[in-house]
C-alpha positions as a Python dict, from the first residue, in 0.01 Angstrom:
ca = {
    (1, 'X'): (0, 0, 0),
    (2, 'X'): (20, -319, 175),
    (3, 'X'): (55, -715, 65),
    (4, 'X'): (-258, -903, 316),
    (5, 'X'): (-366, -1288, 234),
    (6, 'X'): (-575, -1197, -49),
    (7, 'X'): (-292, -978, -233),
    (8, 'X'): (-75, -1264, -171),
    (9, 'X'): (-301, -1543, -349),
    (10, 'X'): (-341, -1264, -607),
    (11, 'X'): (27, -1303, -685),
    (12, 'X'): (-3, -1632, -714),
    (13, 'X'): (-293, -1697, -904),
    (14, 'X'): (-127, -1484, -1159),
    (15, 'X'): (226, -1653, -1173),
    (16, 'X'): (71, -1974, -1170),
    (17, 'X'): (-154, -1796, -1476),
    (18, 'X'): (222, -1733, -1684),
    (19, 'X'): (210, -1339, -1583),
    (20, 'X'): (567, -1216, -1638),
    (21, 'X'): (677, -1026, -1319),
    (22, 'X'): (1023, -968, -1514),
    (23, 'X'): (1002, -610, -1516),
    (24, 'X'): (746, -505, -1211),
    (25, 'X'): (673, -157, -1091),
    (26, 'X'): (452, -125, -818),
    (27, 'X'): (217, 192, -705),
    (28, 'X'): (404, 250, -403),
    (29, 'X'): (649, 98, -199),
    (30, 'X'): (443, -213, -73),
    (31, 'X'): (497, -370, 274),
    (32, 'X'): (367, -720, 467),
    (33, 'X'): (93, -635, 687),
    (34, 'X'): (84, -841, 1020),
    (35, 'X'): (-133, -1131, 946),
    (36, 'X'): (157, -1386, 872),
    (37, 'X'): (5, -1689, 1013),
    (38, 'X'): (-318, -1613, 723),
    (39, 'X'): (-39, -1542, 441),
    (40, 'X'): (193, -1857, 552),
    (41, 'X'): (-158, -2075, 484),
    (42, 'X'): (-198, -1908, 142),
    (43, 'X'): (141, -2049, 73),
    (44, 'X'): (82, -2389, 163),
    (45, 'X'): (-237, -2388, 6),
    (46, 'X'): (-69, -2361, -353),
    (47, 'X'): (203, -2585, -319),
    (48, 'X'): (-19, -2816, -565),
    (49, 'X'): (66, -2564, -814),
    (50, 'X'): (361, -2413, -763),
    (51, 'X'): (630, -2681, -620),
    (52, 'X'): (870, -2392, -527),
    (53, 'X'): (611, -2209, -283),
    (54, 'X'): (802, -2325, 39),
    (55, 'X'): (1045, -2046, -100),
    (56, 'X'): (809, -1776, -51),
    (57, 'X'): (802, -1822, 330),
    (58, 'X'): (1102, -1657, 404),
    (59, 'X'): (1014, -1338, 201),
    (60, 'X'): (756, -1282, 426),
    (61, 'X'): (990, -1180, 728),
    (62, 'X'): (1076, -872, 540),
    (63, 'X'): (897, -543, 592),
    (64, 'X'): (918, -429, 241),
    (65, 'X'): (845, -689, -44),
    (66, 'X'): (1111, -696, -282),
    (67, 'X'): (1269, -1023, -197),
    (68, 'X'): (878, -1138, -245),
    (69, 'X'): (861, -1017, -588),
    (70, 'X'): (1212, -1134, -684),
    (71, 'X'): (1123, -1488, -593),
    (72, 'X'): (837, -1393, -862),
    (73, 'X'): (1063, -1372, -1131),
    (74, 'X'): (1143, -978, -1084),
    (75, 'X'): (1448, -863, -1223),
    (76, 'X'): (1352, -524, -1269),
    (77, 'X'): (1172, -433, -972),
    (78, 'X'): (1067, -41, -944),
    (79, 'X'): (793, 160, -703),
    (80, 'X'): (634, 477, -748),
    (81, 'X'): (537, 789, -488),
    (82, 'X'): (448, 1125, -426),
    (83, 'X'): (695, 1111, -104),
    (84, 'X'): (1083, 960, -59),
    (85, 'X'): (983, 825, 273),
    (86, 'X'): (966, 462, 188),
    (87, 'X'): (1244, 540, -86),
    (88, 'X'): (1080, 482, -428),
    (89, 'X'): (1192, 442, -700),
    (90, 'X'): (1016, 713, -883),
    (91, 'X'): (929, 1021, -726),
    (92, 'X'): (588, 1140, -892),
    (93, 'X'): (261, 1233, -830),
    (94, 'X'): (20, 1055, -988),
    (95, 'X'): (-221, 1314, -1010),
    (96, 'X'): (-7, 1427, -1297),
    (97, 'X'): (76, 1253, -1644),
    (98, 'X'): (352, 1017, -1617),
    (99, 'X'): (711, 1094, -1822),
    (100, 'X'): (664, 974, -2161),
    (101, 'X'): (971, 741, -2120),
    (102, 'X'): (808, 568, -1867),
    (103, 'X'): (521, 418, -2121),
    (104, 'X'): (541, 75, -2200),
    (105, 'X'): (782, -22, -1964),
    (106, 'X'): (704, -272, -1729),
    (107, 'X'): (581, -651, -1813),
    (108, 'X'): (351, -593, -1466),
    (109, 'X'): (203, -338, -1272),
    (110, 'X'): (75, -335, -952),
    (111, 'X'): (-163, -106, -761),
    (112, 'X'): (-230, -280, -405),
    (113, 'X'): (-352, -8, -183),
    (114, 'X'): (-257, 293, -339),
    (115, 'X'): (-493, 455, -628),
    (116, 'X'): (-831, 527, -403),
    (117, 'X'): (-618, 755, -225),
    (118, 'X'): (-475, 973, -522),
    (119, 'X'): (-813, 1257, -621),
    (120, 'X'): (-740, 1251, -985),
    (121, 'X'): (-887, 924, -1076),
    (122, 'X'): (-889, 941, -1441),
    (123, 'X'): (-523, 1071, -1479),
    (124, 'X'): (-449, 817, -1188),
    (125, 'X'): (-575, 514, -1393),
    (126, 'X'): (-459, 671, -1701),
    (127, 'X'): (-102, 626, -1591),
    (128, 'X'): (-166, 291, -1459),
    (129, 'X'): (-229, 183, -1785),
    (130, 'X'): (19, 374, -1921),
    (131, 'X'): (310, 177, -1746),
    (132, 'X'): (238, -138, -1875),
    (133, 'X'): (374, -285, -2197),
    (134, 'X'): (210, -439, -2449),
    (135, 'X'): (148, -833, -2368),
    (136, 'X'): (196, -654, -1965),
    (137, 'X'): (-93, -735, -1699),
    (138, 'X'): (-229, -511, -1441),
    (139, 'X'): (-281, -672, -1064),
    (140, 'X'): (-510, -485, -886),
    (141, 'X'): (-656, -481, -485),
    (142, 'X'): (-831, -210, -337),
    (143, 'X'): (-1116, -110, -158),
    (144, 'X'): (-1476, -201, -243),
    (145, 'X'): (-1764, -105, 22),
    (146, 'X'): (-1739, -72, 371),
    (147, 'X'): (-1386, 61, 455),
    (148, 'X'): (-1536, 428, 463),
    (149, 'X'): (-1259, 683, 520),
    (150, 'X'): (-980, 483, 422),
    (151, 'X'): (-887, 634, 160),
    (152, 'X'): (-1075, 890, -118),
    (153, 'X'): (-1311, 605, -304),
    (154, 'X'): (-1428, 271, -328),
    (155, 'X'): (-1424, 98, -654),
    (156, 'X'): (-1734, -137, -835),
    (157, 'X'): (-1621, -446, -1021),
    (158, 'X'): (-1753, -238, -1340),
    (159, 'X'): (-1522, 25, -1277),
    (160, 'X'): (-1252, -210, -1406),
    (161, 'X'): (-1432, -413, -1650),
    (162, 'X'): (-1477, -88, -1872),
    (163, 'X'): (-1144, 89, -1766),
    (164, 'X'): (-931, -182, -1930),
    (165, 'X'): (-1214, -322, -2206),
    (166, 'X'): (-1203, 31, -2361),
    (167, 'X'): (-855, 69, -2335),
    (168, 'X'): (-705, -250, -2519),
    (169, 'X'): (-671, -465, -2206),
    (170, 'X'): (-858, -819, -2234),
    (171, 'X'): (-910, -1173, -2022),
    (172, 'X'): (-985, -900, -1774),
    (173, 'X'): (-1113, -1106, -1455),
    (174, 'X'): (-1234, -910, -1128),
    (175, 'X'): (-1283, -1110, -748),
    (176, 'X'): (-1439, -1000, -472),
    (177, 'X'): (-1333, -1166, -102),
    (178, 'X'): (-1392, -1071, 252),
    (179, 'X'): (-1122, -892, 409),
    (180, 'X'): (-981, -1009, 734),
    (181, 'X'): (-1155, -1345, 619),
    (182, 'X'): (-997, -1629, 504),
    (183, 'X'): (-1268, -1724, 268),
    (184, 'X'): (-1299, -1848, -97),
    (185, 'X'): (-1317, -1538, -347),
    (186, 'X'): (-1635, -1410, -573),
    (187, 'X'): (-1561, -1395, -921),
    (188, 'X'): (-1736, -1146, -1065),
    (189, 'X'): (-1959, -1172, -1429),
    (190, 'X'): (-1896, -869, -1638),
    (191, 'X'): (-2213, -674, -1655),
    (192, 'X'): (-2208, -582, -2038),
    (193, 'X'): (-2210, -988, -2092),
    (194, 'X'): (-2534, -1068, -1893),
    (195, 'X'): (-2689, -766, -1988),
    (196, 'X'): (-2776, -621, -1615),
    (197, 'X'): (-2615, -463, -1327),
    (198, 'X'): (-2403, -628, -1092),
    (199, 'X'): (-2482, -550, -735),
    (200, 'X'): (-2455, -647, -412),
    (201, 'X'): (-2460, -586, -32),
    (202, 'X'): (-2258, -725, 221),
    (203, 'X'): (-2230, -646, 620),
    (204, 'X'): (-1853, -709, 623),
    (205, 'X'): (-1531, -512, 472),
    (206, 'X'): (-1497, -616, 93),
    (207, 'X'): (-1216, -602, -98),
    (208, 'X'): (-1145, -631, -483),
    (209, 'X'): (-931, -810, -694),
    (210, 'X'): (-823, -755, -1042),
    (211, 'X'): (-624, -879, -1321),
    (212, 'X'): (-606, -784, -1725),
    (213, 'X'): (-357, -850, -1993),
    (214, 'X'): (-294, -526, -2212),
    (215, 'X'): (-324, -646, -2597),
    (216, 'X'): (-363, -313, -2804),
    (217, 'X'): (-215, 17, -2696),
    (218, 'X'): (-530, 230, -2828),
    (219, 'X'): (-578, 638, -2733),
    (220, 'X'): (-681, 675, -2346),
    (221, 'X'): (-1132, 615, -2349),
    (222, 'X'): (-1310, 729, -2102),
    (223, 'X'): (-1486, 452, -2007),
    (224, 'X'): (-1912, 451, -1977),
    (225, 'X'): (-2115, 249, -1768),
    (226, 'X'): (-2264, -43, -2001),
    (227, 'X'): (-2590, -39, -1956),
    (228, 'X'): (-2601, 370, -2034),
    (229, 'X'): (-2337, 266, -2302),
    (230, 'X'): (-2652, 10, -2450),
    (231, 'X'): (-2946, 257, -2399),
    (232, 'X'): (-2814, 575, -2589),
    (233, 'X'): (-2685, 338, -2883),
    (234, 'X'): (-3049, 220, -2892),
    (235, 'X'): (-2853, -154, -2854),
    (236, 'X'): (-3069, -414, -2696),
    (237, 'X'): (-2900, -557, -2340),
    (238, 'X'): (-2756, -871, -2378),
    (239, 'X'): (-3047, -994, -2164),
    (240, 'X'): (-3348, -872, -2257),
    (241, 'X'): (-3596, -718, -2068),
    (242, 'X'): (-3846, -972, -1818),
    (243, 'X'): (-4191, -974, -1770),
    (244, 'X'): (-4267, -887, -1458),
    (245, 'X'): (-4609, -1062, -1275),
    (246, 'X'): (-4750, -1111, -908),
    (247, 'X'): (-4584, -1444, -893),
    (248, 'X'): (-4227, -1257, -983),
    (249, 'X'): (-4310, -997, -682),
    (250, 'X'): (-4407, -1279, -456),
    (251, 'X'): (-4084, -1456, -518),
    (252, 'X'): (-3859, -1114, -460),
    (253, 'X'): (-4048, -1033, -114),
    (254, 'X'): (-4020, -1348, -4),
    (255, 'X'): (-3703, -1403, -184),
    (256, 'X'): (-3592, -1034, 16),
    (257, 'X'): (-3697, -1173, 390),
    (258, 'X'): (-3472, -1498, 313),
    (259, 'X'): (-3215, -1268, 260),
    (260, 'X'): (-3256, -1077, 618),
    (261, 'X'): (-3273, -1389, 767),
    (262, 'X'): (-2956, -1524, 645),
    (263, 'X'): (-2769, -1185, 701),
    (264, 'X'): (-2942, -1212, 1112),
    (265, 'X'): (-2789, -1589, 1082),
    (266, 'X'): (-2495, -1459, 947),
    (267, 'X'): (-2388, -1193, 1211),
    (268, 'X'): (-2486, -1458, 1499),
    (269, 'X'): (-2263, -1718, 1336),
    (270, 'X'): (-1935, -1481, 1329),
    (271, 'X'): (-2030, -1367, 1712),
    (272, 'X'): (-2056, -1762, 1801),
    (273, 'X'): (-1779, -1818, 1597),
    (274, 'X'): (-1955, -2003, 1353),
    (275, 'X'): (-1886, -2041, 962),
    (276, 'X'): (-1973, -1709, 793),
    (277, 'X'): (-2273, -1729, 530),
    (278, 'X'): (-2287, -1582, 186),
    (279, 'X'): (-2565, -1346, 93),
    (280, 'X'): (-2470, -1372, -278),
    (281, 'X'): (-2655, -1612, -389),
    (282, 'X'): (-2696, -1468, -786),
    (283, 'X'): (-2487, -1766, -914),
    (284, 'X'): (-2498, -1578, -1287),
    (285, 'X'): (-2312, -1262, -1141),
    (286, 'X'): (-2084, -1440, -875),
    (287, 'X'): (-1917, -1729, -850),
    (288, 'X'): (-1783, -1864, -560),
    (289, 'X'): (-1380, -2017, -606),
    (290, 'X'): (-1142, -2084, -413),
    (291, 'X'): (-780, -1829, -487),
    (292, 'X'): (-581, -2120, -563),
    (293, 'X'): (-866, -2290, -823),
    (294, 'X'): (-839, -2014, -1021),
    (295, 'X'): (-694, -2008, -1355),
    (296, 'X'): (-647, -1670, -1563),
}
């Protein structure tokens, strides 16, 4: 439940996008972690865009982020737990529905940190949408793969692509980015539009960022994997299906060993302290953007 360089640009890219922080809840209390000199370059790296984001610097000398999310435009500014120790706002736990009165409230809500960590997933999410008003957005950043035992999962971009499709959210946009890296984001292609899965490995800690813009309040879906979604409908994937030959199995093997060399190049580069290298290199599912390029 923490604010790092990539929640940070986030924030950003989504007030520089017209998101309305005017009445903001987070999921938790949410605190700086200690990585300052990384954050302080995220500021300076969108004063092109935002001429007032020499203000944000002295926010960042706070241990809790409210004066952060006033200088957003907060005048409401709320937080949510299952403990008073940080003093939240709301006392609740999220495993359970939310008060009714608490529906529709807030223009933008914001789950850094705390959601893998809460077992009920479905109610969890369900409530996360549930807070948001209509014309609200959702800012998301969580886990992804490799921080095993953090917390109780670790989300797939899909995951949020159907969550808020089926649930009247839209412009839904999803980033991956290295964390503890200061290094341009992934933005991920929803799998339902190119008709395939979405997947990737990676040797280092990945971290995922989301954003969606509620537009119909619709009954709670539980949302199905696309692909299943297209087979049992008997719909055709967006893509259809490739011919496979000895030329295509060539390429992948060959295509495969490129791949373990670049991840061998990869790790020796970080140890010399060399520029990392990508291993995503399917330019139709990722594209590679810098935080403060990025338009919503």
């Amino acid at each position: 439940m923490a604010i790092d360089e990539h929640a940070l640009a986030l924030l950003f890219v989504a007030k520089c996008s017209g998101v309305s922080f005017e009445r903001t809840v987070t999921l938790g209390r949410l605190h700086f972690v200690q990585r300052l000199p990384q954050m302080r370059r995220v500021i300076a790296a969108f004063r092109a865009r935002m001429p007032e984001a020499d203000r944000f610097n002295s926010t960042l000398d706070d241990f809790f982020t409210d004066a952060l999310f006033r200088t957003l435009g907060a005048n409401q500014l709320d937080s949510i737990d299952a403990s008073g120790h940080d003093h939240a706002t709301w006392i609740m736990d999220l495993n359970k529905p939310i008060p009714h009165d608490a529906h529709g409230r807030y223009t933008c809500v914001v789950d850094f940190g705390t959601l893998e960590h809460v077992f009920d997933t479905g109610q969890s999410f369900r409530n996360l949408l549930d807070l948001t008003a209509l014309g609200g957005h959702v800012l998301i950043a969580t886990t992804c793969i490799n921080w095993g035992g953090h917390g109780f999962y670790e989300f797939s971009p899909e995951f949020f692509f159907r969550l808020f499709e089926q649930n009247g959210f839209e412009n839904v946009c999803v980033f991956l980015a290295e964390a503890l890296m200061e290094t341009p984001w992934y933005k991920v292609s929803d799998p339902a539009r190119i008709g395939r899965r979405v997947q990737f490995k990676s040797d280092q800690i990945i971290l995922l960022l989301a954003v969606a813009r509620r537009a119909r309040i619709v009954p709670f879906v539980i949302p199905i994997q696309s692909d299943y979604a297209a087979l049992w409908s008997g719909r055709p994937p967006t893509a259809p299906p490739e011919r496979r030959t000895m030329m295509d199995f060539a390429r992948y093997r060959v295509g495969k060993n490129l791949m373990k060399l670049a991840s061998a190049l990869h790790r020796a580069g970080r140890r010399c302290g060399g520029a990392p290298l990508s291993a995503w290199e399917d330019r139709e599912a990722f594209n590679r953007i810098r935080a403060q390029d990025i338009y919503l």
